[in-house]
C-alpha positions in Angstrom: -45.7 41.3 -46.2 -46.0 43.9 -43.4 -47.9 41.1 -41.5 -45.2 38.4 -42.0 -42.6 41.6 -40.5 -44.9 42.0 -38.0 -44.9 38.7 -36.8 -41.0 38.1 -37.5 -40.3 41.0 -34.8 -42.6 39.8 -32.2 -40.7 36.1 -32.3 -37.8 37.8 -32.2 -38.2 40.3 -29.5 -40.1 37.3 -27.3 -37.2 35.3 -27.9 -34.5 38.0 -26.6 -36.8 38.5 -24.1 -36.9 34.9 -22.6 -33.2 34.8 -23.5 -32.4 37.7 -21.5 -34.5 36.7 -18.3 -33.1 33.1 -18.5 -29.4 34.9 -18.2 -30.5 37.2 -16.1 -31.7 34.7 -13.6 -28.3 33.1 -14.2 -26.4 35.5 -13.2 -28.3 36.0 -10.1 -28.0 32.7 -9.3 -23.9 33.0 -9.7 -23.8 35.7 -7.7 -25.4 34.7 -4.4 -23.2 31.5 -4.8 -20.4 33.8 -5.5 -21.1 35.4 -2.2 -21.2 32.4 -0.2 -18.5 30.1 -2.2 -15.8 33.6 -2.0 -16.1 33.6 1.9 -15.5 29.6 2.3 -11.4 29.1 3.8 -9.2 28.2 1.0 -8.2 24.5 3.0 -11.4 23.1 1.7 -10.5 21.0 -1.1 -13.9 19.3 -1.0 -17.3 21.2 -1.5 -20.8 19.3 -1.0 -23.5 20.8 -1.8 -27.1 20.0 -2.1 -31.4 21.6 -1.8 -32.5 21.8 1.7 -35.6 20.2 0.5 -38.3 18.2 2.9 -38.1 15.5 0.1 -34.4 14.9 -0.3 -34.0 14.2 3.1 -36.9 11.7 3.5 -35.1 9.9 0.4 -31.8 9.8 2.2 -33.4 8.5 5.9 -32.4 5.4 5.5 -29.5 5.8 3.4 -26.4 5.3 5.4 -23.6 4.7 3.7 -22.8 8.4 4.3 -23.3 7.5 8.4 -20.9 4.9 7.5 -18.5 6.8 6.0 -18.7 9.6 8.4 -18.9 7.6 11.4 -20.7 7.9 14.8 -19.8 11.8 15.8 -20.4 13.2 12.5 -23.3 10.9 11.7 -24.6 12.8 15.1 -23.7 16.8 14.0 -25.0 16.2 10.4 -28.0 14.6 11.6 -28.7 17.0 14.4 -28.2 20.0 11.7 -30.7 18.3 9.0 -33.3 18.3 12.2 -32.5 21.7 13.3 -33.4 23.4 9.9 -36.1 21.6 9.3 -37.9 20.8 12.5 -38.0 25.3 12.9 -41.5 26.1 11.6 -40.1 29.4 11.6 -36.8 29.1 9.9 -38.2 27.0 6.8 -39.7 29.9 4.9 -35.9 31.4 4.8 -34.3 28.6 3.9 -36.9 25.8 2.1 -35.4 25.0 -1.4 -32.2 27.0 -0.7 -28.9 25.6 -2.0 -26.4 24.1 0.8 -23.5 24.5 0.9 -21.2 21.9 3.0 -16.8 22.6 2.8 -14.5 19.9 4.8 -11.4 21.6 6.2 -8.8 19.0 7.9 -7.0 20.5 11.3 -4.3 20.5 12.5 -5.9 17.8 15.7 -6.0 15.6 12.7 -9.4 15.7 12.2 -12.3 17.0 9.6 -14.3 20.0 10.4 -17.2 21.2 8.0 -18.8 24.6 7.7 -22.0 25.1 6.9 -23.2 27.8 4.5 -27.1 28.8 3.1 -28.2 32.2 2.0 -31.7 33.0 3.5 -34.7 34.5 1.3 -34.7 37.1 3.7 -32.3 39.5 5.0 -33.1 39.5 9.1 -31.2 41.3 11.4 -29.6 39.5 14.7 -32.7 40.3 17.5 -34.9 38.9 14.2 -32.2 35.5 13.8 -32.7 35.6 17.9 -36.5 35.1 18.3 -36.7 32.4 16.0 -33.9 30.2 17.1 -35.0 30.7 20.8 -38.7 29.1 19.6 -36.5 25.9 19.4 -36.7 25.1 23.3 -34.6 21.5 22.4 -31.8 23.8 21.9 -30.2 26.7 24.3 -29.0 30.0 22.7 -26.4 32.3 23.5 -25.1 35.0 21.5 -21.6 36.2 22.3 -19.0 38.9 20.3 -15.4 37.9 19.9 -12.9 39.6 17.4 -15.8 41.8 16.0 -17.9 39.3 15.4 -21.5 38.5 16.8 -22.3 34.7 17.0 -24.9 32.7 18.3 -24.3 29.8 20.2 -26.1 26.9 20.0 -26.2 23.9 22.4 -28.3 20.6 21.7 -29.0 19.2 24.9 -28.5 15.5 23.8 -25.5 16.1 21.2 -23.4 18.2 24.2 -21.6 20.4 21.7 -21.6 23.3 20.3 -22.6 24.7 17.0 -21.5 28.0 16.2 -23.7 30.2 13.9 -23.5 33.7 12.5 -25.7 35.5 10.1 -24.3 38.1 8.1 -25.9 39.9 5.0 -28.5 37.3 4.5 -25.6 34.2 4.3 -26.0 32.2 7.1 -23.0 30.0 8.2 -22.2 27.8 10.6 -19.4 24.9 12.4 -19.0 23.2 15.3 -15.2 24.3 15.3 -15.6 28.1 15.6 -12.2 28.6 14.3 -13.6 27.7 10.7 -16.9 30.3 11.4 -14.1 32.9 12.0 -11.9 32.2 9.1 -15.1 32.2 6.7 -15.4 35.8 8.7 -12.5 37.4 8.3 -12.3 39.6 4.9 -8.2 39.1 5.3 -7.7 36.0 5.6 -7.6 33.6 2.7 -10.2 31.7 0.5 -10.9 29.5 -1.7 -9.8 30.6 -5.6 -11.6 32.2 -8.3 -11.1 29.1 -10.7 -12.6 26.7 -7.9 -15.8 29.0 -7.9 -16.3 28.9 -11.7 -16.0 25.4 -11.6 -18.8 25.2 -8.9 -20.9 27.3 -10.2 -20.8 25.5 -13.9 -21.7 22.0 -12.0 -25.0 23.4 -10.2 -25.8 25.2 -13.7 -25.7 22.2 -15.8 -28.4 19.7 -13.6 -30.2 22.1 -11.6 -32.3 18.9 -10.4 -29.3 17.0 -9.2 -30.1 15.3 -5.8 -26.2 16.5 -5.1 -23.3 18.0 -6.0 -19.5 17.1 -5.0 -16.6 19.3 -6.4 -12.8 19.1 -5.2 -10.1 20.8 -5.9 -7.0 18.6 -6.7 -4.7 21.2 -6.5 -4.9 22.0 -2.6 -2.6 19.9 -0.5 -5.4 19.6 2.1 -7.4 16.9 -0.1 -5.3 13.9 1.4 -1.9 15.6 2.7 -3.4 16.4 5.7 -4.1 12.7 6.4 -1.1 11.2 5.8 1.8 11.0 8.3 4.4 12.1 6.1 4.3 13.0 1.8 1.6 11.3 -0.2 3.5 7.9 -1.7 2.9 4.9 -3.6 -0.4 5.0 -6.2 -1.7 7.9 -3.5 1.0 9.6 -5.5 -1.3 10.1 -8.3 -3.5 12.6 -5.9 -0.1 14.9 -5.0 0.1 16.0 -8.9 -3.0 16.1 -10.0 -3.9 19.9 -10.9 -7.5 19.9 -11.7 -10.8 20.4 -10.7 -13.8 17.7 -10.5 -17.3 18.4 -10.7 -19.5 15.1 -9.5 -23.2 14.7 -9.7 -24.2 11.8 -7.3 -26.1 9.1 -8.7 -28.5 7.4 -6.0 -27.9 3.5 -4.8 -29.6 2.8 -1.7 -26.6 0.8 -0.7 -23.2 2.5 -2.8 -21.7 5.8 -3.4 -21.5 6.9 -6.7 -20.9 10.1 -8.6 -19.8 11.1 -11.7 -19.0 14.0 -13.6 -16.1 15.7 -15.2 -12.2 16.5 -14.2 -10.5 19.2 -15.9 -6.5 19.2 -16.1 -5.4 22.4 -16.0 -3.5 23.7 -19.3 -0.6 25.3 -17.6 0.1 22.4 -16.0 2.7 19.9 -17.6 2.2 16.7 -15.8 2.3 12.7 -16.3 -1.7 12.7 -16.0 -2.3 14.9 -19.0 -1.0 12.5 -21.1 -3.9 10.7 -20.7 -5.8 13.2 -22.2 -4.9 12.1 -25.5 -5.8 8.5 -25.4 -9.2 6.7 -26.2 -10.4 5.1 -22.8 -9.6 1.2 -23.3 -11.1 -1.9 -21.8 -9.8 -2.7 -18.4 -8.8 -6.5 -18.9 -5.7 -6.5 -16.2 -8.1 -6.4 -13.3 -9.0 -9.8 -14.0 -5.8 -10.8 -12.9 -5.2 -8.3 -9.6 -3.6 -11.2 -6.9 -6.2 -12.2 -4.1 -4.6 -9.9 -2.0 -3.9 -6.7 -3.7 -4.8 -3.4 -1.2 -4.3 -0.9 -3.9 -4.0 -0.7 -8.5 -4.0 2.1 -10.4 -4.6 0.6 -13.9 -3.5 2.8 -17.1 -4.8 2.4 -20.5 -3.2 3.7 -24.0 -5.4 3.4 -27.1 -2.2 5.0 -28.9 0.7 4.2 -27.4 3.5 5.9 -29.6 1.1 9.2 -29.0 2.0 8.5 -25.8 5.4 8.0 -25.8 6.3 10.9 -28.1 4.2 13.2 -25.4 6.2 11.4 -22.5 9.3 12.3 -24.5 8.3 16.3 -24.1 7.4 15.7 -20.4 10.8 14.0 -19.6 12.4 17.6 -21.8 10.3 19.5 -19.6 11.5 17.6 -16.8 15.4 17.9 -18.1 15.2 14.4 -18.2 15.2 13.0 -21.9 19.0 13.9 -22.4 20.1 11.2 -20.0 17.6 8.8 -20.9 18.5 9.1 -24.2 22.1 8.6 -23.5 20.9 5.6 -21.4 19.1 4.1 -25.1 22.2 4.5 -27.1 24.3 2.7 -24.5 22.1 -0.1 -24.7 22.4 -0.2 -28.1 26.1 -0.1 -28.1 26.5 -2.7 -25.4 24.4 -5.2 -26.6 23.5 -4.6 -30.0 19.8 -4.3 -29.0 18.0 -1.3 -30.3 15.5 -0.5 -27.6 13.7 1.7 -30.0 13.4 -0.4 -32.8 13.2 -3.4 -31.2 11.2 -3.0 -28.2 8.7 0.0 -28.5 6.7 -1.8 -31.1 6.3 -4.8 -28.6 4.1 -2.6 -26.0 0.7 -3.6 -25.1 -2.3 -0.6 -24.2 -2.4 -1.3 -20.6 -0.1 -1.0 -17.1 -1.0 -1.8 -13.7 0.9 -0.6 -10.5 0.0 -2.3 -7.3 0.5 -2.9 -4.2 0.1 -5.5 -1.6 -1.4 -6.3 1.8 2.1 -7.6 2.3 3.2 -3.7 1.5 4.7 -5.7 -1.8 4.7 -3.6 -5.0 4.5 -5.3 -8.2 4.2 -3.8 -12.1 2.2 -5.8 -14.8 2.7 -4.6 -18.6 0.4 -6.2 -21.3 2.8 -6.7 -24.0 1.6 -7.4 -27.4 4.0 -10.6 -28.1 6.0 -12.2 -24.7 7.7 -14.2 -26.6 9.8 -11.3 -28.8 9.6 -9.4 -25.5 11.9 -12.0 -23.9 14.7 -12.1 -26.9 15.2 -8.7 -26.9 15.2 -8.2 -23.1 17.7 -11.1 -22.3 20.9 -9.5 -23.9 20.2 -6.3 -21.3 19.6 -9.2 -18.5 21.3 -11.4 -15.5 19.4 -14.7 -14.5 18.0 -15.2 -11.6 16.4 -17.9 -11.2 14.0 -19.4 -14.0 11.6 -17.8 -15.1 12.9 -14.3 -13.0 15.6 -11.9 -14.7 17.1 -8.7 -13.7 17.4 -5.7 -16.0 21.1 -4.7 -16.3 20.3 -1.3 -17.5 18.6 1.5 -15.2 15.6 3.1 -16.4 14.4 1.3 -19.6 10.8 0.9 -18.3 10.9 4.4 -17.0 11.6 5.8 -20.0 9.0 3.7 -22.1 6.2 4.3 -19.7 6.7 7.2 -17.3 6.5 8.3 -13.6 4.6 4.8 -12.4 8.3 3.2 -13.3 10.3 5.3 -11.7 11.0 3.9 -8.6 11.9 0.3 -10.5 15.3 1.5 -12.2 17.1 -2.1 -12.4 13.5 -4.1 -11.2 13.9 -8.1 -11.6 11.3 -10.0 -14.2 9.5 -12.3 -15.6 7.2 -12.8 -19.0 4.2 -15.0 -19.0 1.1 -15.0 -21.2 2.1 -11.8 -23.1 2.5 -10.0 -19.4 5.6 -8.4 -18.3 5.5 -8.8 -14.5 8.0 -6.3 -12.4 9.5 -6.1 -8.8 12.1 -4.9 -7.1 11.6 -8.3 -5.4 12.4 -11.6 -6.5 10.5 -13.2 -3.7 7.3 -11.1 -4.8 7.3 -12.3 -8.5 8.2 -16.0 -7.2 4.6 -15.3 -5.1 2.9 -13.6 -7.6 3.5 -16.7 -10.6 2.5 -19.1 -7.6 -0.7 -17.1 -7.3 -1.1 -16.8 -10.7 -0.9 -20.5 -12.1 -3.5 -20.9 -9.2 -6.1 -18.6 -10.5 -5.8 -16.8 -6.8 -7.3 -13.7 -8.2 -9.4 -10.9 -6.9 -12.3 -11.7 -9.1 -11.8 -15.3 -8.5 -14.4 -13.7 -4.9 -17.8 -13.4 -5.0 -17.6 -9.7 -3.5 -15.0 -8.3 -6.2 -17.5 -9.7 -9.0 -20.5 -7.9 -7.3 -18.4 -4.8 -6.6 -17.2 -4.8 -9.7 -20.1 -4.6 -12.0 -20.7 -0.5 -10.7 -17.4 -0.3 -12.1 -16.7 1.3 -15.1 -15.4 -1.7 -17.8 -13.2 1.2 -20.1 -11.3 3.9 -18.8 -7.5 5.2 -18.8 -6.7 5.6 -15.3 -8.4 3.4 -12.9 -8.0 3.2 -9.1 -9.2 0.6 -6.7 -8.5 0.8 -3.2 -9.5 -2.6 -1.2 -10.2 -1.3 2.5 -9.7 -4.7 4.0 -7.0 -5.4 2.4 -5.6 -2.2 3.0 -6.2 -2.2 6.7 -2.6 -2.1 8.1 -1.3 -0.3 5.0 -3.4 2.7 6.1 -2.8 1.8 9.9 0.6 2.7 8.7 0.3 5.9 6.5 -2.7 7.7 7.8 -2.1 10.0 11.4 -3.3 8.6 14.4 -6.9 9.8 14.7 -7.6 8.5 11.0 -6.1 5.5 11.0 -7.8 4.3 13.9 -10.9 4.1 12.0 -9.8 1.2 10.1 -9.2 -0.6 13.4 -12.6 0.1 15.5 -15.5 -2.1 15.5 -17.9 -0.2 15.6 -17.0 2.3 12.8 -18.9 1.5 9.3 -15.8 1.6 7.3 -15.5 -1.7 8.1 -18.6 -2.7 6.3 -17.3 -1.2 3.2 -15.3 -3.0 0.5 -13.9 -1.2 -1.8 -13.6 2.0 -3.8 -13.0 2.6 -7.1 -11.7 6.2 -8.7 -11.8 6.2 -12.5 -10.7 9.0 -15.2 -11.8 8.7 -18.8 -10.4 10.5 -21.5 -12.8 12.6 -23.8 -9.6 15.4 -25.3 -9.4 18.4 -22.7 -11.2 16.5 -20.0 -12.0 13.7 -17.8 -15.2 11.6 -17.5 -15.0 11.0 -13.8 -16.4 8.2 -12.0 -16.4 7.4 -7.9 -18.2 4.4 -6.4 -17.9 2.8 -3.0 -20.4 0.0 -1.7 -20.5 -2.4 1.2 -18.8 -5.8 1.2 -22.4 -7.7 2.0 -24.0 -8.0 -0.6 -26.4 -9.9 -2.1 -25.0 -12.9 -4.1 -24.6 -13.4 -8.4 -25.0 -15.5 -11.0 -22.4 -13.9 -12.6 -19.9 -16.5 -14.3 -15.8 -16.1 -12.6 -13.7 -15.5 -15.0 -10.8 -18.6 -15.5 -7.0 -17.4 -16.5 -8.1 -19.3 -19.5 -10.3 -16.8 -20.6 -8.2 -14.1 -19.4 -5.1 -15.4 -21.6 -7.5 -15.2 -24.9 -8.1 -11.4 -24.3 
């Protein structure tokens, strides 16, 4: 017996014991991230961050979709940085296997600036940081003081700009815009938020052999604001209110983009996206009918769609909302003698697409779950047209059923066909829209959308696609000068790239995240295209 007790106690106290150095090396872990993540300026909304390992870098040499993406100067500073650390004999014992940490911070020149940040293995002091950066004769090396601080500055002879370093407490951090070195510097000024930190260090925690690791911070206006000429419009919209967090592992494709992970909604927060939450992800089946020409769809899927609407009812209270709406329903009903709620609600299908044109067009397509009914119960509350197009008499019916991608469609003209209800505040754009449609002139009636398309997740609730060619003078038009002119120069990769796709899947207090972007060339499929026929027996 005393054996048995014996043994019992040594398994238990081995078991603390492993338990207790596991943590323990945790928690070290935490807190030299801590120490590098709670110095990064709060504008970066997007942290990359990857191993500054001899082997992850000879599997990204020829993988340039992020030289694409990036284009020519930044191709040039990330590249030249990469060579720098490594080709150092000296410096790769302090930082070989260390974590790297890359932020983004837009300016106010309209234009992206990272900073760098590693900690060393080794605490050095600056003459110690001097000798070995001067044994790197393809670079000069000054070191200068300004507001307190000692920097080194770095020259590459070939790249003709400078790189701005300073070492401080064993965290080395660097930029070519020394403004951003400062502002990482200064103890006053402000940085990114304790919640933003947790989140980062949870991501690296849970695959510590991740080849890298994206976060972003929804809740910062710098994540697209700072692009945009004026407010954030459209199905960008969806990015101004989105108060969350994403945590992205990237998935290797020699020739795409991808990363996936998780997006947390905060709880505080009382917003159209959390509904979401509540819903089953559902198969994507409006896609299929996206016109030739879209530039932009955000696609949202209901698995429940009276949870949904009861939820939206609470939002539009929040909002101070629901008392006029409501007021709006029961005029209806005494008007026409059409009881919206009894009549209509139960007609609503599990999907809604918002889009937008490379005409700059907006268009709405509803999956209803019987056109026919649809169309006797909306005619009492409509004026003709023209056949098959009607106008809604009665301002914010859709609004009300579906939410904030309604809202600016208060009296929209429409039309019903194949169980889809089809919305403009355009007659000409649904008259162009059925043309395209009886004529199978669909997206995925192209060889590219079929091969971009199977990376694509095939169930989600909120789905985003972004078609960069057709999206050229969209963007022309809402991104500042210096970002816009991307999409117009030859020799910048984003022109070789098709598409990108953003999708949220619900799982109850978070989203599934998926982000993929590939090139338009690629190779071609035997993949069958998909005929409205088959579409119209979904």
């Amino acid at each position: 017996m005393k054996t048995i007790i014996g043994i019992t106690a040594a398994l238990l106290l081995a078991v603390v014991s492993v338990a207790y150095l596991y943590f323990s090396n945790l928690n070290v872990k935490s807190r030299s991230n801590n120490r590098i993540l709670s110095e990064i300026p709060s504008d970066a909304s997007i942290i990359f961050q990857h191993e500054n390992d001899q082997s992850l870098y000879d599997i990204f040499k020829d993988y340039t979709i992020f030289d694409t993406i990036a284009g020519a100067q930044k191709k040039e500073e990330i590249h030249w940085l990469t060579d720098f650390i490594l080709s150092n004999t000296a410096l790769n014992p302090l930082t070989s296997g260390q974590k790297v940490f890359l932020s983004f911070h837009p300016s106010k020149s309209d234009s992206v600036h990272f900073l760098w940040s590693m900690q060393l293995k080794e605490t050095l002091n600056e003459e110690e940081i001097r000798s070995i950066l001067v044994k790197d004769t393809s670079n000069q090396i000054a070191k200068s003081q300004e507001t307190g601080q000692n920097i080194f500055l770095i020259k590459n002879k070939t790249l003709n700009r400078d790189f701005y370093l300073a070492v401080d407490k064993g965290i080395a951090r660097g930029s070519f815009n020394k403004d951003i070195l400062f502002r990482s510097l200064d103890k006053k000024s402000e940085k990114i938020d304790p919640e933003f930190i947790k989140i980062i260090n949870e991501g690296i925690r849970k695959d510590e052999n991740a080849l890298a690791n994206l976060f972003i911070n929804y809740k910062k206006q710098g994540l697209l604001r700072p692009f945009f000429r004026k407010d954030l419009s459209g199905n960008f919209e969806i990015f101004k209110v989105f108060p969350g967090y994403s945590s992205l592992t990237m998935n290797y494709k020699s020739d795409a983009l991808m990363f996936n992970g998780l997006t947390n909604i905060s709880e505080i927060n009382n917003t159209y996206l959390k509904l979401f939450l509540s819903q089953a992800p559902v198969k994507n089946t409006i896609k299929r009918i996206l016109p030739y020409n879209t530039s932009n769809s955000v696609v949202y899927g209901l698995s429940k769609y009276w949870t949904f609407h009861n939820e939206l009812s609470s939002l539009f209270k929040a909002r101070k909302e629901l008392d006029t709406l409501n007021k709006q329903i029961e005029l209806i009903t005494t008007e026409t003698g059409v009881n919206p709620d009894r009549d209509i609600k139960k007609l609503w299908g599990n999907e809604l697409s918002a889009m937008q044109l490379s005409t700059f067009e907006n268009l709405v397509i509803i999956k209803v779950t019987n056109g026919t009914q649809m169309q006797f119960f909306l005619d009492p509350l409509s004026s003709s047209y023209s056949e098959p197009i009607k106008k809604i008499n009665y301002s914010n019916l859709f609004y009300y059923y579906w939410g904030d991608p309604l809202k600016k469609y208060p009296k929209p003209f429409y039309m019903i066909t194949d169980n889809l209800l089809i919305l403009s505040n355009s007659p000409g754009t649904l008259q162009r829209y059925l043309k395209d449609y009886n004529s199978e002139r669909f997206l995925l009636r192209t060889e590219a959308f079929i091969q971009f398309d199977q990376l694509v997740g095939d169930q989600s609730n909120i789905s985003f696609i972004l078609h960069l060619n057709n999206s050229a003078s969209l963007l022309k038009n809402l991104l500042k000068p210096n970002y816009a002119k991307n999409f117009g120069l030859n020799n910048h990769g984003l022109k070789d790239l098709y598409a990108l796709s953003y999708q949220l899947a619900s799982n109850k207090d978070h989203f599934f995240t998926n982000f993929y972007t590939g090139y338009k060339n690629l190779a071609p499929t035997p993949e069958p295209v998909l005929s409205v026929d088959s579409i119209k027996r979904k």
